[in-house]
mmCIF file as Biopython writes it, N, C-alpha, C and O atoms, coordinates in Angstrom:
data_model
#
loop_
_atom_site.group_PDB
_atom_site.id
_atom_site.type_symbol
_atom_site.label_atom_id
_atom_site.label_alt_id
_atom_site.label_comp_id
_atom_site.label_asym_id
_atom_site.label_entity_id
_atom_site.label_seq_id
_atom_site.pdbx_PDB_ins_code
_atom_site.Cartn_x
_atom_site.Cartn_y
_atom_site.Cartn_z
_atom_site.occupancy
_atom_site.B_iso_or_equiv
_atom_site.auth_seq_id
_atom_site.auth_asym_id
_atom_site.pdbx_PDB_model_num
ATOM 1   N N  . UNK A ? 1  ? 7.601  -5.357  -12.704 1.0 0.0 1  A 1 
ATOM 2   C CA . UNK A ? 1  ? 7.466  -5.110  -11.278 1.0 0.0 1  A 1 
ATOM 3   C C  . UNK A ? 1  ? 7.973  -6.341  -10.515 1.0 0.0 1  A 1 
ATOM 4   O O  . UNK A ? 1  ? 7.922  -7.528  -10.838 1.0 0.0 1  A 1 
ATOM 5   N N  . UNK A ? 2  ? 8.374  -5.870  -9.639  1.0 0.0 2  A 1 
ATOM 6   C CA . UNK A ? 2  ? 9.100  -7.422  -8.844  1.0 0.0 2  A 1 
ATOM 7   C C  . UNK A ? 2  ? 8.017  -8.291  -8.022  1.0 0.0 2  A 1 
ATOM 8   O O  . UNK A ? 2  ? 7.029  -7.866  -7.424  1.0 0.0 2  A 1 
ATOM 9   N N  . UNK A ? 3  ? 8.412  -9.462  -8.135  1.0 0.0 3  A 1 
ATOM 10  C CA . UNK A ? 3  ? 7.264  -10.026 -7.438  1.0 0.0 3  A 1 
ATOM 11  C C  . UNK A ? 3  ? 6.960  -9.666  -5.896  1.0 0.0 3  A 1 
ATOM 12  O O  . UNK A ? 3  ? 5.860  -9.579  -5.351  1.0 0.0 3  A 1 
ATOM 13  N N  . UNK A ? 4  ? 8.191  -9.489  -5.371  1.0 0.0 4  A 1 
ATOM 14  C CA . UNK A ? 4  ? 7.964  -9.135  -3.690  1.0 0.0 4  A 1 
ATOM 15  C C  . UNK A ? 4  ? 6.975  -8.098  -3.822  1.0 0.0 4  A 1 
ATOM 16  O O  . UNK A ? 4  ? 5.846  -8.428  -3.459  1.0 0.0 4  A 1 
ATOM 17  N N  . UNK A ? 5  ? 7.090  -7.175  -4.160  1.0 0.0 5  A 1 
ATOM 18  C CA . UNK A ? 5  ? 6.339  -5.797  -3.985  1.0 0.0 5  A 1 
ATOM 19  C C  . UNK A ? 5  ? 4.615  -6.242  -3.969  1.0 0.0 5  A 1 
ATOM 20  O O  . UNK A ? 5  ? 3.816  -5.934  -3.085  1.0 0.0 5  A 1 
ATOM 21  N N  . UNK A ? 6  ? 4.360  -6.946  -5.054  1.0 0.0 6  A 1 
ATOM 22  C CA . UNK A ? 6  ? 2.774  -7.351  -5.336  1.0 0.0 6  A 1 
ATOM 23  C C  . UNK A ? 6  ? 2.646  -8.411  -4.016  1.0 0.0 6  A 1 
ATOM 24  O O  . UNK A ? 6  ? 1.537  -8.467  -3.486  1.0 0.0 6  A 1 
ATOM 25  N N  . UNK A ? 7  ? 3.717  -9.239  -3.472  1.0 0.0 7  A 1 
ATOM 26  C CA . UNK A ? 7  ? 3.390  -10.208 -2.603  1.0 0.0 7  A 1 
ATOM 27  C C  . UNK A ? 7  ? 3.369  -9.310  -1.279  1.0 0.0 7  A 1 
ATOM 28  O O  . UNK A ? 7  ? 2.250  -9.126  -0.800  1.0 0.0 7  A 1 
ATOM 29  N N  . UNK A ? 8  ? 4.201  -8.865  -0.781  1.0 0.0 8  A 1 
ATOM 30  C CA . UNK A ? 8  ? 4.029  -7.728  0.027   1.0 0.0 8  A 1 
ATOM 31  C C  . UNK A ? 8  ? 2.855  -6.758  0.211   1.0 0.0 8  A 1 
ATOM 32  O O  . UNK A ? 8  ? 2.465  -6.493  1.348   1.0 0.0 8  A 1 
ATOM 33  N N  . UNK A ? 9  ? 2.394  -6.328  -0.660  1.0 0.0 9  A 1 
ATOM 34  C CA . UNK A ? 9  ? 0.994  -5.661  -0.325  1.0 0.0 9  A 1 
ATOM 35  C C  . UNK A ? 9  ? -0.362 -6.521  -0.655  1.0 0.0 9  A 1 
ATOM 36  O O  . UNK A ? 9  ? -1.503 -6.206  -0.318  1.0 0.0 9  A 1 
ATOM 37  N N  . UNK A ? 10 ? 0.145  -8.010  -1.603  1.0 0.0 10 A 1 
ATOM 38  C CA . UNK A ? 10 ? -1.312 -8.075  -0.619  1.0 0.0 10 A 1 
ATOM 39  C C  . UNK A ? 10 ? -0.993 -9.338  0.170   1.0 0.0 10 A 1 
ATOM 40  O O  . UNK A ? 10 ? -1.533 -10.381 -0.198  1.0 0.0 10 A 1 
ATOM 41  N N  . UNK A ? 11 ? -0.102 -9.354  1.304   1.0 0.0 11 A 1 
ATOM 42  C CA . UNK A ? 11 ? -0.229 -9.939  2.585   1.0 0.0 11 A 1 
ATOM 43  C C  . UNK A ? 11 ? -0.075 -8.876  3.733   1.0 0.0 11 A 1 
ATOM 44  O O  . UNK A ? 11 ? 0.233  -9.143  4.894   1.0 0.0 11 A 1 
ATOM 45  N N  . UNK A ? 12 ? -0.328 -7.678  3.241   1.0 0.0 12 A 1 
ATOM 46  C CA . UNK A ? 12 ? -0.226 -6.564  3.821   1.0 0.0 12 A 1 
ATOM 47  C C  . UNK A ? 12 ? -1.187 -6.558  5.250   1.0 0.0 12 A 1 
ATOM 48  O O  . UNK A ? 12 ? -0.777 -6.295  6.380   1.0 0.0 12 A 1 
ATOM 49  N N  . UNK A ? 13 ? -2.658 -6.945  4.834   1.0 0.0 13 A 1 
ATOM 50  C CA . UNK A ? 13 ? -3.595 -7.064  5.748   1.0 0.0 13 A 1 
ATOM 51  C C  . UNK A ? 13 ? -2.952 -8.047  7.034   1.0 0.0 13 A 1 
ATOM 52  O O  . UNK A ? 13 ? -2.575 -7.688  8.150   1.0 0.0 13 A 1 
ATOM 53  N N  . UNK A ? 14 ? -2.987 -9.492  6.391   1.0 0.0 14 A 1 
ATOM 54  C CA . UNK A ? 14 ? -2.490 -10.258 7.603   1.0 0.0 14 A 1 
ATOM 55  C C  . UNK A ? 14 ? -1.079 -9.783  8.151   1.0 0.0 14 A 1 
ATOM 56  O O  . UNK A ? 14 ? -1.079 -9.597  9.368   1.0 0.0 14 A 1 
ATOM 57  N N  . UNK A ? 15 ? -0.207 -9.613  7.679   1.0 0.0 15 A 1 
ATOM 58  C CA . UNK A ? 15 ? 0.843  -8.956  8.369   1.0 0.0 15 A 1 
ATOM 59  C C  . UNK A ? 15 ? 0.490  -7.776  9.734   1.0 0.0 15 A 1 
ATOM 60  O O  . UNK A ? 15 ? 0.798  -7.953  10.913  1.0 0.0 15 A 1 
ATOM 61  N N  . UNK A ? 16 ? -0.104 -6.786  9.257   1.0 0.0 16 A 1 
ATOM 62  C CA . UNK A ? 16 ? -0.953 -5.863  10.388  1.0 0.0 16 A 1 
ATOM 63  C C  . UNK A ? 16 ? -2.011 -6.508  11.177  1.0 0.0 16 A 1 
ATOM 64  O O  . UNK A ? 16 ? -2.248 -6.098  12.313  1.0 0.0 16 A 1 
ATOM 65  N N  . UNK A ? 17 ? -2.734 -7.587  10.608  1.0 0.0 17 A 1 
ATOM 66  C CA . UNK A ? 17 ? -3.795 -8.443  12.039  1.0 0.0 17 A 1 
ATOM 67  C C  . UNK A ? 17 ? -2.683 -8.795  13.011  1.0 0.0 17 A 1 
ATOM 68  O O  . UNK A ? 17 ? -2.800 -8.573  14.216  1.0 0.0 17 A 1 
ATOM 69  N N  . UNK A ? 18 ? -1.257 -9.525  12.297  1.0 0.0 18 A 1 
ATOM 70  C CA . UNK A ? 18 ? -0.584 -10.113 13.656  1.0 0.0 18 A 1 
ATOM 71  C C  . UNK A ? 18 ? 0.204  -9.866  13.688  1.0 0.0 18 A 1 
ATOM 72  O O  . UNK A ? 18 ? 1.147  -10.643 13.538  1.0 0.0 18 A 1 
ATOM 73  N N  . UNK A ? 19 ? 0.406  -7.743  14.061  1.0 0.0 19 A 1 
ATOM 74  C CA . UNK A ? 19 ? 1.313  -7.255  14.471  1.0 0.0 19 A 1 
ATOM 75  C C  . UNK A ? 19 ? 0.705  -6.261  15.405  1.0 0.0 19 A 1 
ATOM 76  O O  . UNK A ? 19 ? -0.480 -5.930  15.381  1.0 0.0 19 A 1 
ATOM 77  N N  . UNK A ? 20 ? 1.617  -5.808  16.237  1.0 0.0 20 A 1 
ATOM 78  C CA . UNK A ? 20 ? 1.183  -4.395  16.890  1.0 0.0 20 A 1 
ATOM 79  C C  . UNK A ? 20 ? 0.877  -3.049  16.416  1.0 0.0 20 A 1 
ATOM 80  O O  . UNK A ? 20 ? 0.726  -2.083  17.163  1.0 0.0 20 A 1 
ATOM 81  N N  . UNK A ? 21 ? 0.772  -3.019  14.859  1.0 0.0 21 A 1 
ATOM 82  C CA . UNK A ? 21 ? 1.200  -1.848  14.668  1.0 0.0 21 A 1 
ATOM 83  C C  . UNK A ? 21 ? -0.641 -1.700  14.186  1.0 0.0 21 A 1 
ATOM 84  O O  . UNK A ? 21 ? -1.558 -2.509  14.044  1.0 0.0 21 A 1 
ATOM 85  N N  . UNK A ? 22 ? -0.501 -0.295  14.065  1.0 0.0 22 A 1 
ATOM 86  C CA . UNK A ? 22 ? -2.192 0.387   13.233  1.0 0.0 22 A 1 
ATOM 87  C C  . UNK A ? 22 ? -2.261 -0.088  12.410  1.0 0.0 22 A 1 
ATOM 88  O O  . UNK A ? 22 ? -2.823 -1.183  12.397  1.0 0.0 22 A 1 
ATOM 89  N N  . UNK A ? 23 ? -1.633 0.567   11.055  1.0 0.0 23 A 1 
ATOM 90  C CA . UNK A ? 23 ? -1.491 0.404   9.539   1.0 0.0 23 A 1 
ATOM 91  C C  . UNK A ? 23 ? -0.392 0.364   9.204   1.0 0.0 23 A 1 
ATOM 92  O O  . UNK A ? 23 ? 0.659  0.438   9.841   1.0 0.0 23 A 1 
ATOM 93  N N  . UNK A ? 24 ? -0.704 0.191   7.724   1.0 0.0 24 A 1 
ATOM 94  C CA . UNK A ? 24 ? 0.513  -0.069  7.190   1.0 0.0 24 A 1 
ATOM 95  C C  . UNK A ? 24 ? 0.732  1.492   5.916   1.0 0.0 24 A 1 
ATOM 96  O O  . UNK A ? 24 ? -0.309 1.657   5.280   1.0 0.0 24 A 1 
ATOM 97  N N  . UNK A ? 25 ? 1.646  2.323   5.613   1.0 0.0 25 A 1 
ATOM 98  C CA . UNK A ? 25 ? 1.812  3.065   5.136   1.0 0.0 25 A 1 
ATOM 99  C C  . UNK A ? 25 ? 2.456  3.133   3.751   1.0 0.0 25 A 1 
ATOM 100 O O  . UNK A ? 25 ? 3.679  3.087   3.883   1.0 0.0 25 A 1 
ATOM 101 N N  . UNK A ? 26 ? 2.019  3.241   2.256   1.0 0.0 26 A 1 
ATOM 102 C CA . UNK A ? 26 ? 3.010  3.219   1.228   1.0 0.0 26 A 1 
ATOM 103 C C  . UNK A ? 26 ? 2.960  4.562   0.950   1.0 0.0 26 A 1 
ATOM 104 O O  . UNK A ? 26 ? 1.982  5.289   1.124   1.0 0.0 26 A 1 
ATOM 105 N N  . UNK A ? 27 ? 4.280  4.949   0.415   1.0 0.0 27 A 1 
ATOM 106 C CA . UNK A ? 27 ? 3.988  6.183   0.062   1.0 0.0 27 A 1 
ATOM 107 C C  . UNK A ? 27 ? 5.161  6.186   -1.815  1.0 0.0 27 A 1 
ATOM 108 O O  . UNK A ? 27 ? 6.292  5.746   -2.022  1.0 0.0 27 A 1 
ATOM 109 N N  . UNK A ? 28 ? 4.339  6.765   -2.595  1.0 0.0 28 A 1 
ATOM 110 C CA . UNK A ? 28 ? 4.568  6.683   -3.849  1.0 0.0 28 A 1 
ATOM 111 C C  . UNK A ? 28 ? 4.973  8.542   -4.256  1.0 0.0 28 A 1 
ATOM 112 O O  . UNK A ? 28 ? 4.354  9.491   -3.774  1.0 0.0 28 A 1 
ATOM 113 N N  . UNK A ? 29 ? 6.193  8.655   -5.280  1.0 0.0 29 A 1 
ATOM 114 C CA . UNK A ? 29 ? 5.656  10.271  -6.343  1.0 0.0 29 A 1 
ATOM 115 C C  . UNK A ? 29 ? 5.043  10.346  -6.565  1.0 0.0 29 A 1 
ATOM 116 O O  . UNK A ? 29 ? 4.430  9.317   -6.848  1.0 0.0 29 A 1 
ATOM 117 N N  . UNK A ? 30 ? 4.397  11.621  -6.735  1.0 0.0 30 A 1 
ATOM 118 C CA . UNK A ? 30 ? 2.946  11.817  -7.731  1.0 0.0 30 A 1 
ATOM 119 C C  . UNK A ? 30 ? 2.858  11.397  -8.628  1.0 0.0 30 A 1 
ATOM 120 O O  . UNK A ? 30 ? 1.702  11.275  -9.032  1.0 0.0 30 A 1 
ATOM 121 N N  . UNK A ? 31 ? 4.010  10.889  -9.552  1.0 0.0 31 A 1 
ATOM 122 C CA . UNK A ? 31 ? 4.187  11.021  -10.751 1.0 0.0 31 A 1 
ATOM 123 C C  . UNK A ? 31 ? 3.600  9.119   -11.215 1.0 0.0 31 A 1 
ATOM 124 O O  . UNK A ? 31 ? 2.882  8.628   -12.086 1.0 0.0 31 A 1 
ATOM 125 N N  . UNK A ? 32 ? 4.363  8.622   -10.123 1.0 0.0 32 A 1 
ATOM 126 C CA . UNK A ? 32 ? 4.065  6.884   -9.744  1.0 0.0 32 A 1 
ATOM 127 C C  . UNK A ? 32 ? 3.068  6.371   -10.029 1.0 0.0 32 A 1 
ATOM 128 O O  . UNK A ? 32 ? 2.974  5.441   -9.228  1.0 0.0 32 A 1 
ATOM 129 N N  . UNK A ? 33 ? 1.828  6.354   -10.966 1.0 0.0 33 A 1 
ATOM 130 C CA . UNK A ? 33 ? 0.707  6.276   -11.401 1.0 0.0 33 A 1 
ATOM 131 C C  . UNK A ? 33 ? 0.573  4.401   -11.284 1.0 0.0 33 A 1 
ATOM 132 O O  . UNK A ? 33 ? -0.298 3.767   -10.688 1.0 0.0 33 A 1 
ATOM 133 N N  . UNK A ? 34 ? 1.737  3.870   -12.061 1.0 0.0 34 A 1 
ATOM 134 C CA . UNK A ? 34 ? 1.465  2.636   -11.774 1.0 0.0 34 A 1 
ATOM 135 C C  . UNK A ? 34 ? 1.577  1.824   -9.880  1.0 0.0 34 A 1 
ATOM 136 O O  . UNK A ? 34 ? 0.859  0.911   -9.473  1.0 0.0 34 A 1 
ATOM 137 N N  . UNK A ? 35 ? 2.243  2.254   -9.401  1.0 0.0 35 A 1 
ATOM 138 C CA . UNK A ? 35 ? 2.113  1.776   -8.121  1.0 0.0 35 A 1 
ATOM 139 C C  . UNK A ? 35 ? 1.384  2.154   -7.711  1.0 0.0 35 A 1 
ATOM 140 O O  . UNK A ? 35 ? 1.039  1.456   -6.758  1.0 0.0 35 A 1 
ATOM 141 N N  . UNK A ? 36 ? 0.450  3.475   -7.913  1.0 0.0 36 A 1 
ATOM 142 C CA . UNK A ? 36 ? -0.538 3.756   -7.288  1.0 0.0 36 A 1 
ATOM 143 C C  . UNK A ? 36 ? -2.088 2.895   -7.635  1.0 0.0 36 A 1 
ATOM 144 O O  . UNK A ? 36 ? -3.023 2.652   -6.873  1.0 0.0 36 A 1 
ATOM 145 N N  . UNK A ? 37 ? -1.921 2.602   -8.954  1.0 0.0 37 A 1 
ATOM 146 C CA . UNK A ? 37 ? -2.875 1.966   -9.118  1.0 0.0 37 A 1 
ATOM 147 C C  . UNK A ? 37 ? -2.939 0.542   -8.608  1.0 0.0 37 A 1 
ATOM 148 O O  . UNK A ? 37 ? -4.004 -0.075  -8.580  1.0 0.0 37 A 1 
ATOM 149 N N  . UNK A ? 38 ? -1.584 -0.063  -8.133  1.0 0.0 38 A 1 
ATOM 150 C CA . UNK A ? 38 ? -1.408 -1.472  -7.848  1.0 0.0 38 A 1 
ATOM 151 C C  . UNK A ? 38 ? -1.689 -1.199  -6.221  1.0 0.0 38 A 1 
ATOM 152 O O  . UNK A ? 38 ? -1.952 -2.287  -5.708  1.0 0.0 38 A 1 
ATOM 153 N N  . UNK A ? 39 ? -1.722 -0.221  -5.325  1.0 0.0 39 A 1 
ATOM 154 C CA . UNK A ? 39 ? -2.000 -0.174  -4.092  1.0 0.0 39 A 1 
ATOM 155 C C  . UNK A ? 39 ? -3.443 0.030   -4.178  1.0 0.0 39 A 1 
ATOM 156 O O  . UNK A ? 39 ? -3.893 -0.479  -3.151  1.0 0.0 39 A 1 
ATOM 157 N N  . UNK A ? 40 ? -4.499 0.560   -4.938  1.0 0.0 40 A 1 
ATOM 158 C CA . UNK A ? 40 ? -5.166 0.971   -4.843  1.0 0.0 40 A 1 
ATOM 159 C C  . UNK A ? 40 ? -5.954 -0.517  -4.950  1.0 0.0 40 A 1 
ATOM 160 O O  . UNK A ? 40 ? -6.485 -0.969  -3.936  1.0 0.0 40 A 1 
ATOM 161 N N  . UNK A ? 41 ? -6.014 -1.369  -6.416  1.0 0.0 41 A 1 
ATOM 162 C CA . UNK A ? 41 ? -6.291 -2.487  -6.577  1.0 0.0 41 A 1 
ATOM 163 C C  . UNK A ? 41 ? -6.342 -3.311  -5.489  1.0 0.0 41 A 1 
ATOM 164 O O  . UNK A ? 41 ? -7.327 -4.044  -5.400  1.0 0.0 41 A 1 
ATOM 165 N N  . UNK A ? 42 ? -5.478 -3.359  -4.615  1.0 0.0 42 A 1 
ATOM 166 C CA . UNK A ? 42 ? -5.248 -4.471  -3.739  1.0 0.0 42 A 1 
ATOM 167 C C  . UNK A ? 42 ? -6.225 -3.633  -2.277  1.0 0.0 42 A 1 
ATOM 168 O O  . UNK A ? 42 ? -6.407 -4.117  -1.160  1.0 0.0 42 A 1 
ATOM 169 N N  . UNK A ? 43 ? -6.616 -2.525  -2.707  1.0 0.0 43 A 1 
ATOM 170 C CA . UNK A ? 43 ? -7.643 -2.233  -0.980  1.0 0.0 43 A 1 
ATOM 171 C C  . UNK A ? 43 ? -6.750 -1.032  -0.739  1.0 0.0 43 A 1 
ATOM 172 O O  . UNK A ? 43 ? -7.371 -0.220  -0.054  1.0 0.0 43 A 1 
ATOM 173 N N  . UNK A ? 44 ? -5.889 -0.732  -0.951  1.0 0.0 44 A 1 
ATOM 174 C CA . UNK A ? 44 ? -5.110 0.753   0.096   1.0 0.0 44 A 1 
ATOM 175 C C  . UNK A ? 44 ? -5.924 1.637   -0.259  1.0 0.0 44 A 1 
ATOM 176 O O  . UNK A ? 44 ? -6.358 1.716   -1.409  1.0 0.0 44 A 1 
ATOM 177 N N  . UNK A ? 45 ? -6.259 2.472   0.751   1.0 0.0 45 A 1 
ATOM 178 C CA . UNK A ? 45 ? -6.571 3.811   0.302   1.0 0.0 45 A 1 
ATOM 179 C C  . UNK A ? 45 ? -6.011 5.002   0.335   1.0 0.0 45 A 1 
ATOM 180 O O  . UNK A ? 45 ? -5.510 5.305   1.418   1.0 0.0 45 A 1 
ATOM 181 N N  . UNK A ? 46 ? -5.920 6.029   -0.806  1.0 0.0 46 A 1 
ATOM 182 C CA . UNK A ? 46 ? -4.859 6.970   -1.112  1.0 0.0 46 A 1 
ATOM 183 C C  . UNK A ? 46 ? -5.600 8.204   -0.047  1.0 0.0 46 A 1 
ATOM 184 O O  . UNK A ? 46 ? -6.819 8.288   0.098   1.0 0.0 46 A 1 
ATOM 185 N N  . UNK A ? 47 ? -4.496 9.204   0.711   1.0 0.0 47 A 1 
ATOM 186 C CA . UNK A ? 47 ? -4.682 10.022  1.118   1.0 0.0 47 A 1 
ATOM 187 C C  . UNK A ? 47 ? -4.883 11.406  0.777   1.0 0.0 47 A 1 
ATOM 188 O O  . UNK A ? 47 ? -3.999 12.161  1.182   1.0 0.0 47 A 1 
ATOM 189 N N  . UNK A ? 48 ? -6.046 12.039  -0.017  1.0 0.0 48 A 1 
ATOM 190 C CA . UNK A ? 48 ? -6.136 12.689  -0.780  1.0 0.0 48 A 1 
ATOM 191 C C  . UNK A ? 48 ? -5.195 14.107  -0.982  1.0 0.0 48 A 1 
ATOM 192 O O  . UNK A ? 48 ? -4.926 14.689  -2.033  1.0 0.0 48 A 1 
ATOM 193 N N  . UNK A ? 49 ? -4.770 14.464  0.523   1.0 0.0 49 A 1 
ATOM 194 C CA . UNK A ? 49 ? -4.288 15.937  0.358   1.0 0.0 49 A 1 
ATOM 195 C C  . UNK A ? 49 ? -2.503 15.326  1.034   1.0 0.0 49 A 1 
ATOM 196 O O  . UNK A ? 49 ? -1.650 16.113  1.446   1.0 0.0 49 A 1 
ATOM 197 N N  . UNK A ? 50 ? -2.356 14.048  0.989   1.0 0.0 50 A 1 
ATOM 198 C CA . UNK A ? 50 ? -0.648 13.438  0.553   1.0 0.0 50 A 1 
ATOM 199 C C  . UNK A ? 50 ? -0.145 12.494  0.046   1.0 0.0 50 A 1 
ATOM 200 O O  . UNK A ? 50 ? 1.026  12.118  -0.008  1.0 0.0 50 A 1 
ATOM 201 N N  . UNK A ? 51 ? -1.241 12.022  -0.411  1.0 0.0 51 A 1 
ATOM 202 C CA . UNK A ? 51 ? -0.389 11.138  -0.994  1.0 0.0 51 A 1 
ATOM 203 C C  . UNK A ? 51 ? -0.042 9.658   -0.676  1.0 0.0 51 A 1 
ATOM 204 O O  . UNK A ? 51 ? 0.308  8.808   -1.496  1.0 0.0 51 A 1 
ATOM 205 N N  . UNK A ? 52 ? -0.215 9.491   0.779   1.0 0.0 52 A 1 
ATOM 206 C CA . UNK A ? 52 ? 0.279  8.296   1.214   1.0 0.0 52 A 1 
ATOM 207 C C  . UNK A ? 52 ? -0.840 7.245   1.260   1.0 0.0 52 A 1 
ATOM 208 O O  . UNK A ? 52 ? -2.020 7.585   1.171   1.0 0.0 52 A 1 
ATOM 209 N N  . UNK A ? 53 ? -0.462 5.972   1.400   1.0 0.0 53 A 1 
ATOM 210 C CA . UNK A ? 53 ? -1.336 4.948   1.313   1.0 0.0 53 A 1 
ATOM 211 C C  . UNK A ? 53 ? -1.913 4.140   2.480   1.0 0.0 53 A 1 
ATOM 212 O O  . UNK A ? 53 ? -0.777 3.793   2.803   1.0 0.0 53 A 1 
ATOM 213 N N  . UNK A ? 54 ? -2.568 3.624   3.263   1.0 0.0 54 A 1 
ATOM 214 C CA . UNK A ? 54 ? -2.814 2.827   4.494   1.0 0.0 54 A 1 
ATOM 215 C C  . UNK A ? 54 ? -3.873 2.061   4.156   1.0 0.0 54 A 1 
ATOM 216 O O  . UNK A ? 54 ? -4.883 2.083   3.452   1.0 0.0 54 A 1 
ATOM 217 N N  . UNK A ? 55 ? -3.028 1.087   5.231   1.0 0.0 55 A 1 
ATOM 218 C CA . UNK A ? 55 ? -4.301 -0.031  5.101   1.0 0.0 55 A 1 
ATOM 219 C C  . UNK A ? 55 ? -4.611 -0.891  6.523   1.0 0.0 55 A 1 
ATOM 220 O O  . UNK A ? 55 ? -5.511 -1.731  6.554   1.0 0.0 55 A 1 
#
């Protein structure tokens, strides 16, 4: 896995404190089991009926 990706989600939080935006959105295949578990680890929570991730 590349390092950006793991550094990227978890500076995910502070990035969204000092920005304008709501959340932040990942969205993975169903099939994507490992990224899902690496968003999940780090605090995202999965959207049960799509899939997508926010935090």
């Amino acid at each position: 896995m590349p390092v950006s990706v793991r550094v990227f989600c978890e500076q995910g939080p502070m990035f969204r404190s000092q920005s304008p935006f709501c959340w932040i959105m990942l969205q993975t295949h169903i099939s994507n089991t490992k990224a899902q578990g690496l968003y999940e680890s780090l605090g995202y929570q999965r959207d049960e009926e799509c899939y997508y991730y926010y935090l």
